[in-house]
ROKOL-952953 format. One record per residue (C-alpha): x, y, z. Coordinates in Angstrom, 3 decimals. Example, Ala and Ser with C-alpha at 12.3 -4.5 7.8 and 13.67 -1.06 7.14 Angstrom:
2
site u 12.300 v -4.500 w 7.800
site u 13.670 v -1.060 w 7.140
end
This chain:
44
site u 11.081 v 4.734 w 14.124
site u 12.866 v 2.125 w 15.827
site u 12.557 v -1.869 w 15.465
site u 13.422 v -4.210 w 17.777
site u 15.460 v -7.323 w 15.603
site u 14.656 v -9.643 w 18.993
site u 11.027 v -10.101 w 17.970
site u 10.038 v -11.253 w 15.300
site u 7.019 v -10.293 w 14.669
site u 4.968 v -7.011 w 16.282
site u 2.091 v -5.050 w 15.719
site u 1.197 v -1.868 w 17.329
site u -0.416 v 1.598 w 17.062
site u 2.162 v 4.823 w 17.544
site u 1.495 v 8.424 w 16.195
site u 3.139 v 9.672 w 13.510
site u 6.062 v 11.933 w 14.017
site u 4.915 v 14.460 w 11.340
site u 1.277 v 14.139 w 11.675
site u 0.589 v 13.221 w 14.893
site u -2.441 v 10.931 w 13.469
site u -2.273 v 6.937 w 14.657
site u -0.792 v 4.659 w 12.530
site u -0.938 v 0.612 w 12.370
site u 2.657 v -0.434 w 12.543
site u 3.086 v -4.151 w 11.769
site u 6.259 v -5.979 w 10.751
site u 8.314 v -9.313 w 10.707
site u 11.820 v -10.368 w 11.254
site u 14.315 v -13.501 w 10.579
site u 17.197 v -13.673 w 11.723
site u 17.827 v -10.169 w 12.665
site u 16.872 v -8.797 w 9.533
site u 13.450 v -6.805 w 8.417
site u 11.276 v -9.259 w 6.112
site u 8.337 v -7.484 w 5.849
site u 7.148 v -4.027 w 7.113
site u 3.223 v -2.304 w 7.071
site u 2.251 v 0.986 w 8.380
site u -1.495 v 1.861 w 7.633
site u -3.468 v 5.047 w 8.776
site u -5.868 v 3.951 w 11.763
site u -9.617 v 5.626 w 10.953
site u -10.624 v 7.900 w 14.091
end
């Protein structure tokens, strides 16, 4: 999965890559580095 370093922080839902189930992907950046990172399952 890629991150995009110009925002700093972003959440969205993307399916997973193995699983194809959706996923909660939430994380923060400063400056240009990953400070915190969350992926949660998303009930259906």
């Amino acid at each position: 999965m890629l991150l995009d370093p110009s925002v700093t922080e972003q959440e969205y839902i993307e399916d997973c890559e193995v699983c194809c189930n959706p996923i909660q992907i939430s994380y923060g950046m400063e400056n240009g580095d990953l400070s915190w990172f969350n992926a949660t399952g998303v009930d259906q």
